[in-house]
Each structure stands twice: as C-alpha cells, then as structure tokens.
C-alpha positions as CSV (number, residue, x, y, z in Angstrom):
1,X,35.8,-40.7,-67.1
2,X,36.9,-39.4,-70.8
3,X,34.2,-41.3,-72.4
4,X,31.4,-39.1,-69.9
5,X,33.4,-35.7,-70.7
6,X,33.3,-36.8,-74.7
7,X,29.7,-37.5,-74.3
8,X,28.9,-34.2,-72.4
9,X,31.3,-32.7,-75.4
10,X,28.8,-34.2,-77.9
11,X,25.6,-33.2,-76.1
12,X,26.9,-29.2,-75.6
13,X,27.9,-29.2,-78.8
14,X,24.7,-30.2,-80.3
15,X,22.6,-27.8,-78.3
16,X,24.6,-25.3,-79.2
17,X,24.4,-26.3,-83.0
18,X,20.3,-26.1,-82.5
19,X,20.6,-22.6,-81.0
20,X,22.3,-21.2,-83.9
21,X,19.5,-22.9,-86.1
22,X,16.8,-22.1,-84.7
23,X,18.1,-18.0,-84.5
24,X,17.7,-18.3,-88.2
25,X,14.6,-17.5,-90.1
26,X,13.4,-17.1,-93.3
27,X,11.2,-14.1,-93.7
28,X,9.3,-12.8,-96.7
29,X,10.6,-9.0,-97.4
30,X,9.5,-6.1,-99.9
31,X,12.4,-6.0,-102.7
32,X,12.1,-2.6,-103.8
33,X,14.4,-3.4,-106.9
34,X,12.1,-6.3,-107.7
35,X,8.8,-4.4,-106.7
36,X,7.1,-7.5,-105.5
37,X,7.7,-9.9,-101.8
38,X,10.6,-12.5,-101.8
39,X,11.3,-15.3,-99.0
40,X,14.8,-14.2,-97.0
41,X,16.9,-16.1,-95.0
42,X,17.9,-14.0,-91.5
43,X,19.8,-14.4,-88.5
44,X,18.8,-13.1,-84.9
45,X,15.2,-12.1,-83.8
46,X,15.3,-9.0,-85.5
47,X,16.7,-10.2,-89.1
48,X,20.2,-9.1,-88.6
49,X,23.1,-6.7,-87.5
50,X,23.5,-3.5,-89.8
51,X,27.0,-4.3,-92.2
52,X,27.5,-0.2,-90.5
53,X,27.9,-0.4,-87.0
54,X,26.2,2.7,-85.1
55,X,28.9,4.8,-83.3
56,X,29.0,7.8,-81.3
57,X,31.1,10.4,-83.8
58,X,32.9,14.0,-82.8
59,X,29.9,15.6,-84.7
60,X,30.1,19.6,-84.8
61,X,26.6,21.5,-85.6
62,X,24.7,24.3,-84.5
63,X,21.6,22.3,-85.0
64,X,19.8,21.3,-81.8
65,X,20.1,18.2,-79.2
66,X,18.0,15.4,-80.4
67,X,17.8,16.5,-84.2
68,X,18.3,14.1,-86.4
69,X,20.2,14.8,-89.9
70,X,20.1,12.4,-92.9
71,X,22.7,12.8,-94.9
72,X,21.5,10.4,-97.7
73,X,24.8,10.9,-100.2
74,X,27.0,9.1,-97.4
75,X,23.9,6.7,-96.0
76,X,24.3,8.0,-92.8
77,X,21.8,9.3,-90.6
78,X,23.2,11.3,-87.1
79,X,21.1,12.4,-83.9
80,X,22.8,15.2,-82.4
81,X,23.8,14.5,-78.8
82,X,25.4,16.6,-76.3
83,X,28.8,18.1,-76.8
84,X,29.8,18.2,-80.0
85,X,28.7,14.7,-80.4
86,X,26.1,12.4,-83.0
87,X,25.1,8.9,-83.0
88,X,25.7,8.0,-86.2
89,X,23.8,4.8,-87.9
90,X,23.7,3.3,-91.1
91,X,20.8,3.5,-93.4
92,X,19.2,2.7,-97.2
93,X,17.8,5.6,-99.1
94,X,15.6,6.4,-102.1
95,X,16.8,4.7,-105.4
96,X,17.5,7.1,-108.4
97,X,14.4,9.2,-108.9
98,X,12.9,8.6,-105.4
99,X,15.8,10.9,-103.0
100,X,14.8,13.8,-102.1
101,X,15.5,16.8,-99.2
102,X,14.7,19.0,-96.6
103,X,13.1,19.8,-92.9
104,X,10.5,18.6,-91.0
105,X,9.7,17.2,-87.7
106,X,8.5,13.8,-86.5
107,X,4.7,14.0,-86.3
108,X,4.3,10.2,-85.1
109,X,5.9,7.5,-83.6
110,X,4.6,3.6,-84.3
111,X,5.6,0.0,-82.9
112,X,5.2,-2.6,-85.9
113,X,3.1,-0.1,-87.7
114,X,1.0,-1.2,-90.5
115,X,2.0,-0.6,-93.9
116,X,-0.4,0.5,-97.2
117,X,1.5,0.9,-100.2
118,X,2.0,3.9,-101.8
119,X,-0.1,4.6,-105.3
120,X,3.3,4.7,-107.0
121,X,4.1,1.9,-105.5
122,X,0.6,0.4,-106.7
123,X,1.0,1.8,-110.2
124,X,4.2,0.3,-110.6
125,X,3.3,-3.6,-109.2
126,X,-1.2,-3.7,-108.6
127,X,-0.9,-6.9,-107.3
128,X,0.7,-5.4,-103.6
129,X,-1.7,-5.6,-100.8
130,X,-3.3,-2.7,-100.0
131,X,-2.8,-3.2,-96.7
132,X,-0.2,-5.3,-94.1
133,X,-0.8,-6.0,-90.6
134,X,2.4,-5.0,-88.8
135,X,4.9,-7.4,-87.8
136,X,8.2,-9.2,-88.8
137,X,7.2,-9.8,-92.5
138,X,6.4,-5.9,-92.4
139,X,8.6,-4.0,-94.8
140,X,8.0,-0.9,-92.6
141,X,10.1,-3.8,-90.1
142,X,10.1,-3.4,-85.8
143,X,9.4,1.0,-86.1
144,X,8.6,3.8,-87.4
145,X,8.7,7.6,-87.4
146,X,6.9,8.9,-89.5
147,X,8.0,12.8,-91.0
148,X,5.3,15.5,-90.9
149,X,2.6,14.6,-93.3
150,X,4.8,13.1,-95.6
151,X,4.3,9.7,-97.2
152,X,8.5,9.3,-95.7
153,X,9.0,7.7,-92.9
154,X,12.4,6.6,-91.2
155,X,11.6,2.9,-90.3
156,X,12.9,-0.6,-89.8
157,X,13.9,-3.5,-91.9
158,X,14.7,-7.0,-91.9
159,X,17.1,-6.8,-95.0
160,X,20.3,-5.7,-93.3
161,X,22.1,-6.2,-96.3
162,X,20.1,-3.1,-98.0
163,X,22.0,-0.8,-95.3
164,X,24.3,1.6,-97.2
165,X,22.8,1.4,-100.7
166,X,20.2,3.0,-102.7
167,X,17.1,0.7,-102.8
168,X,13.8,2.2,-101.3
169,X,10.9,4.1,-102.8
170,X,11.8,7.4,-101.1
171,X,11.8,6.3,-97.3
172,X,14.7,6.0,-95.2
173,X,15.7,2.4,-93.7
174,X,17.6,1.0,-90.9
175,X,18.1,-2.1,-89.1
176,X,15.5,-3.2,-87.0
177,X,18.0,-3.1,-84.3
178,X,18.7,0.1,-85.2
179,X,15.6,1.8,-85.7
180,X,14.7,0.7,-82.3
181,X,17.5,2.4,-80.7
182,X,16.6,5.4,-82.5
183,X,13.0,5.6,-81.7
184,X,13.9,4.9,-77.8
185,X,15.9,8.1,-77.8
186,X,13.9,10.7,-80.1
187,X,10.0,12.2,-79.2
188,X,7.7,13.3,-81.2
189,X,8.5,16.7,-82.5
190,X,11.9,16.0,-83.1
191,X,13.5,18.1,-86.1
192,X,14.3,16.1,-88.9
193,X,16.8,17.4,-91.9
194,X,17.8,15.6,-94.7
195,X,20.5,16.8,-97.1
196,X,21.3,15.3,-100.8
C-alpha cells in the first residue's frame, strides 16, 4: 500500500513540476534602454504579476468618478472610484527627456493593438519594424488606451519587472494583467490627467 501512495506521490509531483514549466515562456520584448527586441523569460499567460500590487486607496479629489490620474513622479496611476476612493496600480513612465504632463481624454480603446514605432523611435534604432501585428510579443502588450491624438497611450506589457521605474519612450506601462483590469472598468471618453 505505501509503495502505490509513493508512486501516486511521484506521479502528482511530476505533473505538477510540468505545470509550472510549461506556465513559463520566453518572449521577445521592446527594451527601451537598449532600443532594439530581446528574448525574456516570463511566468503566467500574461508575462507576469506587477512587483506593485493594485489596491483600492482612501483617495480624496474633486476630480470626477472614472478619471484616471497619473502621477508619474511616484509610478502610480489611480482611477477615481466612488467615495473618496482610487484603484491604485503600478506603472513605468517616460525615461529622462520623454516625461511629460497634462489632460486629456481617452479617444480609443484596443485589444492587442498593433504597434508602429514612433519616428523618434525610428531615428534612434532604423532597423525597428515599421509595423507589428498585435499580440504577446507586442510591446504595446494585451491593451491599450490610447490619449486624445497623442502618440501616448496607457498600455500593457510583458516586462513586469519595468513596473515602477523610468524606461519608456514617453508612454505609460502596466502589467498586462493590469492594464486589463483597467481597460474593463474605464470607456472611452474617460478624463485622463497626468502630473510630473
């Protein structure tokens, strides 16, 4: 009887051992730093939790419900809720030189949107694509909103370690994960400030 418990032991341990492989995945990523695509190992189907958990905060404004505030010095962006409340989420921002402020709204909303690289972005490295297909490889990751007619969008990414540093060209970055959430709970025409 111990030897059939040992050999179920054995046999749930290696399944489990082949789930935990298999939800890694090696992706190839944008590295802004590096201006050019590099191979990344992930975890989970969307490339990984955000190293800053998204929290409901005690978040006192006079700005409207379903606004959403960057605050890009503390690599935070909130979305006002009800009752003195925010969601509060973790995000990358524009490296030195590529930050930037104001208001706006949210003029469109995409699933895996395709990505074309800015011509700064082609100035600086001409052998980017001029166009990628959306989809897990994506830089612009799992969603997008896209601000006014801006080239900024806030969208996804599968390099959660970028979360809370300083590393895009200008746009602002969460999790896949996280950028998900937010898209499920904002519309189009939602206000969008972002503060230095």
């Amino acid at each position: 009887m111990k030897s059939v418990y040992l050999f179920l032991s054995v046999v749930l341990l290696a399944i489990l051992s082949m789930g935990a492989a298999s939800a890694n995945q090696t992706v190839r990523v944008y590295d802004a730093d590096l201006n050019t695509f590099v191979d990344r190992e992930t975890t989970g189907a969307y490339g990984g939790g955000s190293p800053i958990k998204k929290q409901i905060v005690d978040y006192e404004t006079n700005l409207a419900v379903g606004t959403i505030v960057v605050e890009t010095s503390e690599r935070r962006l909130y979305l006002v809720l009800d009752g003195g409340k925010a969601m509060r989420y973790g995000i990358g921002v524009g490296r030195e030189g590529a930050t930037w402020a104001g208001t706006n709204t949210v003029s469109r909303k995409a699933e895996w949107p395709d990505w074309r690289p800015t011509a700064n972005m082609l100035r600086r490295d001409p052998t980017l694509p001029r166009y990628m297909e959306g989809g897990p490889d994506n830089p612009l990751g799992a969603r997008a909103l896209y601000i006014g007619s801006t080239m900024y969008r806030l969208h996804g990414t599968s390099e959660p370690w970028t979360i809370g540093t300083a590393v895009s060209s200008g746009c602002i970055r969460l999790t896949n994960d996280d950028i998900i959430d937010l898209y499920n709970r904002v519309q189009v025409g939602a206000r969008v400030v972002v503060r230095r």
